[in-house]
C-alpha positions in Angstrom: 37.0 -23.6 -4.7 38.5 -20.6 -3.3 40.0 -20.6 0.8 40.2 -16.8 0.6 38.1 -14.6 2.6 35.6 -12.5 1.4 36.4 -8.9 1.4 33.9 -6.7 2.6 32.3 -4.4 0.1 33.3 -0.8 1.1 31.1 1.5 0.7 31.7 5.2 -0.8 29.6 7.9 -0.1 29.9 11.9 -1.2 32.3 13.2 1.4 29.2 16.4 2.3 27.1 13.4 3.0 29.6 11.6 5.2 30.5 14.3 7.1 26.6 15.4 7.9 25.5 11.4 8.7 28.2 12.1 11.4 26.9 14.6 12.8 29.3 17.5 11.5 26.5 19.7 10.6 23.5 19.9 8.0 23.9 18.9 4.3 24.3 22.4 3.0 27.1 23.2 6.1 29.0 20.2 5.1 29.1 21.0 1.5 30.2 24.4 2.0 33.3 22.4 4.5 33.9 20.0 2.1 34.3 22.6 -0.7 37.0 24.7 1.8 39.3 21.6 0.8 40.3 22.3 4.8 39.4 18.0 5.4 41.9 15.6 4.8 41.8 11.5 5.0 43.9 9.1 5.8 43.7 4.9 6.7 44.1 5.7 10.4 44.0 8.9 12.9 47.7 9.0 13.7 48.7 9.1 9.9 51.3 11.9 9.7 50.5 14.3 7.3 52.4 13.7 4.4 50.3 10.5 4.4 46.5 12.5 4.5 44.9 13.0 0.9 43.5 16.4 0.5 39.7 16.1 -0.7 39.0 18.8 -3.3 35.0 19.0 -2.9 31.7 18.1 -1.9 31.4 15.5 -4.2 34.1 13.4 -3.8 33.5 10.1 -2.8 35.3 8.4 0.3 35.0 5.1 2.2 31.6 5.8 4.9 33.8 4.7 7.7 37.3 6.5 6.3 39.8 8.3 8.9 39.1 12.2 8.2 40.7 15.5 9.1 39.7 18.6 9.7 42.7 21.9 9.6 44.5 18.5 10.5 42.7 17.6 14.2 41.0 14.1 13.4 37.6 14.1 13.2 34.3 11.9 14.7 33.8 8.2 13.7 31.1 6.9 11.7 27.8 7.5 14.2 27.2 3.8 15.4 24.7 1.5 14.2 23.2 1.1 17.9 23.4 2.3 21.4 23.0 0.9 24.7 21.6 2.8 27.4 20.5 2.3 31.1 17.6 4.7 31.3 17.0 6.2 35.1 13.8 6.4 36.6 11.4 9.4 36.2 13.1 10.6 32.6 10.8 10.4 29.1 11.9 8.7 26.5 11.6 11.0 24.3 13.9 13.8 22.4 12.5 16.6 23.4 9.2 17.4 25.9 5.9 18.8 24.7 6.3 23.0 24.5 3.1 22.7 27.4 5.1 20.8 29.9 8.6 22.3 29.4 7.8 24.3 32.4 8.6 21.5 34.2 11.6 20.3 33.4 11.3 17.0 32.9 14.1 14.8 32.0 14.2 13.1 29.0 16.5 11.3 26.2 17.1 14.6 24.3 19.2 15.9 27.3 21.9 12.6 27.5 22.3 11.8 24.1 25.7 13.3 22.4 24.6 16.7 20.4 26.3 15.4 17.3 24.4 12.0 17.5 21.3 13.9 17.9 22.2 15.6 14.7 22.9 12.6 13.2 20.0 11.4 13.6 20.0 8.9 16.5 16.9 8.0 17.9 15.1 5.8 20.5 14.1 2.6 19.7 10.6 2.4 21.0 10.0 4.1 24.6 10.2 3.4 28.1 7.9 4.3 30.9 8.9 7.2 33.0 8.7 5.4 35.8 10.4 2.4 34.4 14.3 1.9 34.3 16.7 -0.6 32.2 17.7 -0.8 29.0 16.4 1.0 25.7 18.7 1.2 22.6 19.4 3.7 20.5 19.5 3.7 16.4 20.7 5.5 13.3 18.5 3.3 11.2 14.8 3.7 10.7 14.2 0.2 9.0 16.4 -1.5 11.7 14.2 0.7 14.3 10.9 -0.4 12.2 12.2 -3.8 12.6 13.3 -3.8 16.8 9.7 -2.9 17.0 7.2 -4.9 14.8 4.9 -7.6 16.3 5.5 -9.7 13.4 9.0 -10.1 13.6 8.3 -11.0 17.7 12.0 -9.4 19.3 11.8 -10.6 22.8 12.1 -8.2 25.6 12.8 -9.5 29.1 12.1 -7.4 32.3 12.0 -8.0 35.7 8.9 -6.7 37.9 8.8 -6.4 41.6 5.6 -6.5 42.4 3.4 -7.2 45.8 2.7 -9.9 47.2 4.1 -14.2 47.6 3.5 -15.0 43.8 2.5 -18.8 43.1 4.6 -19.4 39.9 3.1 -21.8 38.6 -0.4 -20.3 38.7 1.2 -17.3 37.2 2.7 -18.6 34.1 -0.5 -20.4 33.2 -2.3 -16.9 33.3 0.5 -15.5 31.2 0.4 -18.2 28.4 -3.1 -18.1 28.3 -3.3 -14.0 28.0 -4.7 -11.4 30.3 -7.6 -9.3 29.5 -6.1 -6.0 29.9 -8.2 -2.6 28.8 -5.9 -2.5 25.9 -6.7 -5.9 24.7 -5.5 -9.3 25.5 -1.4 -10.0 25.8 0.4 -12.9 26.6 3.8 -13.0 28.3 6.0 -16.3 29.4 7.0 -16.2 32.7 11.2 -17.0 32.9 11.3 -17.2 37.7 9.5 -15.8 40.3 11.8 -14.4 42.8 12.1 -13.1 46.5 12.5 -9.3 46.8 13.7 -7.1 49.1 10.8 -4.9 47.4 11.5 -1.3 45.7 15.1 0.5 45.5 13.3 4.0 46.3 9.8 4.8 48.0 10.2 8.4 46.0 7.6 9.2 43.8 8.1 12.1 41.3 5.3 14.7 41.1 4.8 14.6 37.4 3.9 11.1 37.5 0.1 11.2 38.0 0.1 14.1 34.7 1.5 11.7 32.4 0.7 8.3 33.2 -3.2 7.4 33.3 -2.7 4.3 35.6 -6.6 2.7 35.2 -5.9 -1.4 35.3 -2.8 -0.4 38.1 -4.3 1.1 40.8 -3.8 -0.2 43.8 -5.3 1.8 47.5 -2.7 0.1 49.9 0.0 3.1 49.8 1.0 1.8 53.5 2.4 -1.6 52.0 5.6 -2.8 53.4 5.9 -6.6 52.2 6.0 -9.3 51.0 7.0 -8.8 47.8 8.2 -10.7 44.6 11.0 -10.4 42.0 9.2 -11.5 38.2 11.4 -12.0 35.1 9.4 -12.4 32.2 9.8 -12.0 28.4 7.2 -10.1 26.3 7.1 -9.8 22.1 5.2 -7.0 22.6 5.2 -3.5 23.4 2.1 -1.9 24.5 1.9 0.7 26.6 2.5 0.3 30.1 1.2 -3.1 28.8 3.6 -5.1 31.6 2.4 -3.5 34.4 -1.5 -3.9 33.5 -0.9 -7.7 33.0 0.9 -8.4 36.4 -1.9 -5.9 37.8 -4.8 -7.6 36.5 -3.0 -11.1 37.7 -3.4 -9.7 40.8 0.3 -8.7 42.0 0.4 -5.0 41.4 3.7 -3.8 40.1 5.9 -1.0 42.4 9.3 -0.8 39.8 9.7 -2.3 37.0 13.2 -2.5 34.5 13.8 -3.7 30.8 16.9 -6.2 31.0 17.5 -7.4 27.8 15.8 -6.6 23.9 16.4 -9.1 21.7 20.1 -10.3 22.2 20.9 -7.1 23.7 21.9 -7.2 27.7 21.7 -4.5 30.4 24.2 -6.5 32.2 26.5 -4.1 34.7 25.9 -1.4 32.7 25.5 1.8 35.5 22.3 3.5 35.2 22.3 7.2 32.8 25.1 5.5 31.3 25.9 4.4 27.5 27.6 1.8 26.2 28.5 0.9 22.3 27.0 -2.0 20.6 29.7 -5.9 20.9 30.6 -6.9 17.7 28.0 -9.9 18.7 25.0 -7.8 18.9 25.7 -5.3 15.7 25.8 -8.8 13.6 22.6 -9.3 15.2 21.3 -6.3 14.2 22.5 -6.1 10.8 20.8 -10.0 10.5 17.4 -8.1 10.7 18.0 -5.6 7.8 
């Protein structure tokens, strides 16, 4: 038997093609750069130049993740596999509003990510509330996105809810394992600790609220509230719409902020809220695991 490592296959791609999966412009722009024979490549960005190989067109074929040059200024990375990001309150997660709304400037996803990941085709993986924060990732892969997101293949999500009300923990998790007849079907949750809270961060409430959320199975007439309320971290496989806040509601502990911690080995951690972070060596293995 052999003690050597395994190699990793490396991958070769046309050189339009790597250049536009980076974000460097659209097929057709790259191949027109690519044929200027202006890009260069070399095994890492502070080559000198005698050591940069000139490519000579569009369809030659370099590593995906190779060291590249333009008019000899080094170029964007590879666009990652995933992004982590702490999404603020009141922003949609979505790439770009609805032409009827954009009136009202809402926030959303489109606005924070890096143009040339945009281009590249980063995306959200799934969606978060507007008027939920925490963690939603970004991806460059539409299976691995398919995959994040299917029932079947039951990626846990883990938020904490602060809700109203003293919650009896015990009673709750039985409800939760059991399911809870929401008006978008029955959905099940386990309950991780029930914790004291201070209640929510911010009383603000954002006028487009009410025109995008329909909030029947949340309502809730005490708007004068001011305590007791209850930290809940629990972990869903799911992701119906606003299908957390339904649950606690119809539980009877209506939720006032709610915020995605973790999806699937993926943590929020200390991560500042509207920032980004790249994906740890730990959770990209992860990732890859479910391709």
């Amino acid at each position: 038997e052999s003690n050597e490592e395994k190699v990793p296959k490396v991958t070769l791609q046309r050189i339009d093609k790597v250049l536009a999966d980076r974000g460097l412009g659209t097929r057709s722009q790259t191949f027109e750069l690519a044929k200027s024979q202006r890009i260069t490549m070399a095994d890492r960005p502070d080559a000198p130049h005698e050591e940069r190989t000139r490519i000579r067109g569009p369809s030659e074929k370099v590593p995906s993740d190779a060291v590249l040059f333009l008019d000899g200024r080094v170029l964007p990375g590879p666009t990652p596999l995933l992004l982590v990001y702490h999404k603020p309150k009141y922003m949609l997660s979505v790439m770009e509003d609805d032409k009827k709304f954009q009136d009202q400037q809402r926030r959303h996803l489109g606005q924070v990510l890096e143009p040339r990941y945009v281009r590249s085709g980063m995306h959200p993986v799934g969606r978060l509330d507007y008027d939920t924060t925490g963690l939603i990732l970004f991806s460059a892969d539409g299976k691995l996105t398919q995959r994040l997101l299917h029932p079947r293949r039951g990626v846990e999500k883990e938020y904490v809810a602060t809700v109203k009300g003293q919650v009896n923990e015990d009673d709750l998790r039985a409800k939760l394992e059991e399911g809870v007849e929401t008006t978008e079907g029955i959905h099940r949750a386990t309950l991780v600790e029930v914790m004291s809270s201070k209640g929510p961060s911010e009383k603000r409430e954002d006028p487009h609220l009410t025109s995008i959320e329909n909030q029947e199975d949340e309502m809730d007439d005490s708007e004068d509230y001011d305590g007791p309320y209850s930290d809940v971290r629990l972990i869903v496989s799911e992701g119906k719409y606003r299908m957390v806040r339904r649950m606690l509601h119809n539980c009877g502990h209506s939720v006032v902020e709610l915020r995605r911690e973790r999806h699937g080995v993926v943590r929020l951690d200390d991560l500042k809220e509207g920032e980004f972070r790249k994906a740890t060596d730990e959770e990209l293995e992860w990732a890859r695991s479910l391709l």
